[in-house]
GUPA-411931 format. One record per residue (C-alpha): residue number from 1; chain; x, y, z. Coordinates in steps of 0.05 Angstrom, whole numbers. Each point is the difference from the previous one (the first is absolute). Layout:
# residues N
num	chaine	px	py	pz
NUM	A	X	Y	Z
...
# end
This chain:
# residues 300
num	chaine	px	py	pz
1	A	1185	2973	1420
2	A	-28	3	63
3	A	-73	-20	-16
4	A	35	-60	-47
5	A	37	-25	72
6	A	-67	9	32
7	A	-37	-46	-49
8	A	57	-56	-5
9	A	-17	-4	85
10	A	-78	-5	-7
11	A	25	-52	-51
12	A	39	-35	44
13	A	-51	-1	64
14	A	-61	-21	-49
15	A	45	-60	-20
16	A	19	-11	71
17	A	-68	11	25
18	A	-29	-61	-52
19	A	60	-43	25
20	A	-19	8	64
21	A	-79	-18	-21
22	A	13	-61	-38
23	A	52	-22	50
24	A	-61	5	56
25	A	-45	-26	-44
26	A	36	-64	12
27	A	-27	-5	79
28	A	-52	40	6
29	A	-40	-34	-56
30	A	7	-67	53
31	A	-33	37	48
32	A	-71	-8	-34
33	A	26	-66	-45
34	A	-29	-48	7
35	A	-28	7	77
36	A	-47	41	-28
37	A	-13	-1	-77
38	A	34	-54	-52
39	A	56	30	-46
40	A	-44	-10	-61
41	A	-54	43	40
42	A	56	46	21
43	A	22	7	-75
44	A	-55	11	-24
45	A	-25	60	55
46	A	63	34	-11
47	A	-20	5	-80
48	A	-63	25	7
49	A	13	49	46
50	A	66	27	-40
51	A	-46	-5	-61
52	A	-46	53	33
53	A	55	41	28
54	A	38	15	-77
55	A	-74	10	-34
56	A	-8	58	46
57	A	62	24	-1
58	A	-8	-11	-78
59	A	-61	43	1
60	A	33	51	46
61	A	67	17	-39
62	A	-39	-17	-73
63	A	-76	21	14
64	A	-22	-46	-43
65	A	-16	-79	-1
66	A	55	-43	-19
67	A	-6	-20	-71
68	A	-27	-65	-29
69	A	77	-33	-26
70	A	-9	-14	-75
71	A	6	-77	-27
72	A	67	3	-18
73	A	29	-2	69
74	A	-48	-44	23
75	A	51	-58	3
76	A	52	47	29
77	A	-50	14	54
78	A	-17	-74	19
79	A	70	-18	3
80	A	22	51	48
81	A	-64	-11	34
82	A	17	-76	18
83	A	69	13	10
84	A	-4	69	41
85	A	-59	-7	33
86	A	-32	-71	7
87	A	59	-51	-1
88	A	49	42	29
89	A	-42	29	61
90	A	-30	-78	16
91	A	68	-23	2
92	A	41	42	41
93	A	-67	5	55
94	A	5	-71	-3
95	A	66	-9	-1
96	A	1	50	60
97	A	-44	-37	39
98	A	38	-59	7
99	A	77	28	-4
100	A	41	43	44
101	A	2	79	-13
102	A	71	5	-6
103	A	6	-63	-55
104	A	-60	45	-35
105	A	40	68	-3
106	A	61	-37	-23
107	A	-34	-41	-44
108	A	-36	60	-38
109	A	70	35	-16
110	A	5	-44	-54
111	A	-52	35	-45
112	A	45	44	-26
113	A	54	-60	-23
114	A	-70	-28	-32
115	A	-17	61	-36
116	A	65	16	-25
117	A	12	-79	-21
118	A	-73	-8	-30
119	A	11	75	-42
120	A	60	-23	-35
121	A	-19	-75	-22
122	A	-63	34	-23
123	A	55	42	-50
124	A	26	-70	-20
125	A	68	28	33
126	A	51	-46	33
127	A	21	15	70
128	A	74	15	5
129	A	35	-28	57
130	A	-15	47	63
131	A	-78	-14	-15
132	A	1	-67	-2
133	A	51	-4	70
134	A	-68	51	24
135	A	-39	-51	-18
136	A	35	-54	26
137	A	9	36	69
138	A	-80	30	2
139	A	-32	-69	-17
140	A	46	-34	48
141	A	-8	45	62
142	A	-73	-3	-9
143	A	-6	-74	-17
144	A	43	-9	62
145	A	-49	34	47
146	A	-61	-33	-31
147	A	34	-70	15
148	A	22	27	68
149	A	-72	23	20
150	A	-15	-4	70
151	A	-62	-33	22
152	A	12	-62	-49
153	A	-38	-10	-69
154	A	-42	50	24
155	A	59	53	4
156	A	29	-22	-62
157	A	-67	2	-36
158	A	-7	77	21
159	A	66	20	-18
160	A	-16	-32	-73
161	A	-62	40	1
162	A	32	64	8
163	A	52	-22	-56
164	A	-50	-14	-55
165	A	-31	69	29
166	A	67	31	-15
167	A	0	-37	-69
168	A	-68	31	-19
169	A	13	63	18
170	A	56	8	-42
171	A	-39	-29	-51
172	A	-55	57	7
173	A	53	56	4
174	A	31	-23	-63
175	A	-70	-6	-43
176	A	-18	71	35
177	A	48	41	-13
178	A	-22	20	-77
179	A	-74	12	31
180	A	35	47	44
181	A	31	40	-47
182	A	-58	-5	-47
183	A	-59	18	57
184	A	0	46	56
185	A	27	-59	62
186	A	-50	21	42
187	A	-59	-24	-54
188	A	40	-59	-18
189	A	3	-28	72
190	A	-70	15	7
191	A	-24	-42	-53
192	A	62	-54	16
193	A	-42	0	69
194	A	-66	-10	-31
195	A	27	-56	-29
196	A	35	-37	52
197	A	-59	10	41
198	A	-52	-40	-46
199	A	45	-59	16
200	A	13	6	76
201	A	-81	23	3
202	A	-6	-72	-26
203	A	59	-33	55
204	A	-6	44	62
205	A	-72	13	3
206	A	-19	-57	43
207	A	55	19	44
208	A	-14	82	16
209	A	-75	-14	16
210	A	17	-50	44
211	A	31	47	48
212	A	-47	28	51
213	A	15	71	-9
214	A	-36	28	52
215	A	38	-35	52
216	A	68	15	-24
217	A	52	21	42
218	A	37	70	1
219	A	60	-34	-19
220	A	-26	-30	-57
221	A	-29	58	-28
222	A	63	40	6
223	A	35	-65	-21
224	A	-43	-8	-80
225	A	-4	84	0
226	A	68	-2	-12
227	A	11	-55	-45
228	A	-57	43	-38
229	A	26	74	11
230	A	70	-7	5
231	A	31	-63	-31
232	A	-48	7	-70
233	A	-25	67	-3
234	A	55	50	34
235	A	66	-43	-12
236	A	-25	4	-78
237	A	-5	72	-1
238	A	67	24	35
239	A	29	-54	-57
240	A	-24	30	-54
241	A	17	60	20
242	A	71	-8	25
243	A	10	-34	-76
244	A	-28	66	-33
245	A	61	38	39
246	A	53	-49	4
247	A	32	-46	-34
248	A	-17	-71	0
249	A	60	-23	23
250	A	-16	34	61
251	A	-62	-31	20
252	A	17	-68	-17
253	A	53	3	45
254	A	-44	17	55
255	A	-26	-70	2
256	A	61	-18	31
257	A	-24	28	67
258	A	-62	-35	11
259	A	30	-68	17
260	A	40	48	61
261	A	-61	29	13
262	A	-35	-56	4
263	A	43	-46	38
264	A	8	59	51
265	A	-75	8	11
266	A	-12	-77	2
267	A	56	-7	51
268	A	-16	59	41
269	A	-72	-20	1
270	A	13	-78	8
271	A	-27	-25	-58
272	A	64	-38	-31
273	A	73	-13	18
274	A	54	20	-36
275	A	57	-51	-13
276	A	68	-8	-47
277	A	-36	-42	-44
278	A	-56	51	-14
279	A	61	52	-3
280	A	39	-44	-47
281	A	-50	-8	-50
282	A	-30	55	2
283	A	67	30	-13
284	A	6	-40	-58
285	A	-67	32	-31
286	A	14	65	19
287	A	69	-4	-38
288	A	-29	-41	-61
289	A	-54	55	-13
290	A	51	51	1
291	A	46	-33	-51
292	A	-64	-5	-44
293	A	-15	69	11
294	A	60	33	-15
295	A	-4	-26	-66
296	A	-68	20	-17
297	A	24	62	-46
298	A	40	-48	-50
299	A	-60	-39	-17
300	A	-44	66	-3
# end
């Protein structure tokens, strides 16, 4: 009993530690964007160096290679690729660049509303009620931020970004999910990487070796180490985990933290202001995901 109570808290501080990681993610990956590399260069960085980090620590918990994935998934893999990796990643960088931090933690709470919505159309199911007044509320809140955008078109256009990032994300954690049961998740998001990368070696090259890395500041170092480190390598790990000793319930509802988080840190730090409108609406998303959620299990 006591060693179960002990593993339900590491459960809870891993899921409070990657709240905490994506919710700084938000500001500190402005520190080095785009003053000193271009989000597509930024994007693309952050996969290769992730890409290095799970082949090792593929080698070190497998001690082997990670295995060639045979034809059939092929298509699974591209998908997830372009959704998970490429699309996803471009968008919410870009999307980060030109929004606020606060509209982009609020904004990316509606993943699991998205998820949930996109999983039961895809079992040609009909929402009852409480989803679709989820729906209604998620959508709204975040189409009302993305037309309240600070900054002008250029607000707007970010917040939009880091919608469709949202809305291909979900995409790539619906299509996933049978390659995760199938495959061991850490070889599947390897080769999901490998993937995504081909494309954003294509988009972001031009970008990354135009940064004179040799004169980079400290600041920017620390600032793209721990977009790299933390936000894609670390924050995936403690998640996996935490799902293999908890229910999923659980750790979805740990995403309602990192808009707090993040509107604390971008407040205390001075990056954005915090007003009723942005409380309001987010309010509205926060509740609309939950009314989703809590009716996952019927459609299961």
């Amino acid at each position: 009993m006591i060693e179960k109570a002990n593993k339900i808290v590491w459960v809870h501080l891993a899921l409070l530690a990657v709240a905490l990681i994506y919710s700084a993610n938000n500001l500190i990956a402005k520190i080095a964007m785009p003053e000193f590399i271009g989000a597509r260069g930024l994007v693309l960085v952050r996969v290769t160096g992730a890409i290095v980090l799970f082949f090792l620590l593929h080698l070190t918990l497998y001690k082997k290679l990670p295995a060639f994935p045979p034809k059939r998934i092929w298509k699974e893999l591209v998908v997830c690729g372009l959704s998970g990796v490429a699309f996803n990643m471009l968008l919410f960088f870009r999307g980060l660049d030109l929004s606020q931090p606060i509209n982009a933690g609020v904004i990316m709470v509606i993943s699991p509303l998205l998820v949930t919505t996109f999983s039961i159309f895809s079992k040609k199911r009909w929402p009852n009620f409480t989803i679709w007044s989820g729906i209604i509320l998620g959508l709204g809140g975040a189409w009302g931020l993305i037309l309240a955008g600070k900054g002008g078109i250029h607000g707007s256009l970010g917040d939009f970004y880091i919608f469709l990032n949202a809305v291909f994300y979900s995409i790539y954690l619906v299509r996933v999910k049978p390659l995760m049961k199938e495959f061991k998740p850490l070889w599947v998001v390897f080769w999901v990487m490998i993937v995504g990368w081909l494309v954003l070696l294509f988009v972001g090259f031009e970008q990354a070796s135009a940064v004179e890395w040799n004169f980079l500041p400290l600041k920017a170092w620390l600032s793209i180490g721990f977009v790299v480190v933390f936000t894609t390598f670390f924050a995936y790990q403690l998640n996996i985990w935490a799902l293999a000793h908890a229910d999923s319930t659980l750790v979805g509802a740990y995403i309602y933290l990192q808009p707090l988080f993040t509107a604390c840190f971008a407040i205390y730090f001075g990056f954005d202001q915090l007003n009723m409108q942005k409380v309001f609406l987010g309010a509205s998303i926060v509740v609309g995901v939950y009314l989703v959620s809590s009716q996952t299990k019927k459609y299961e």
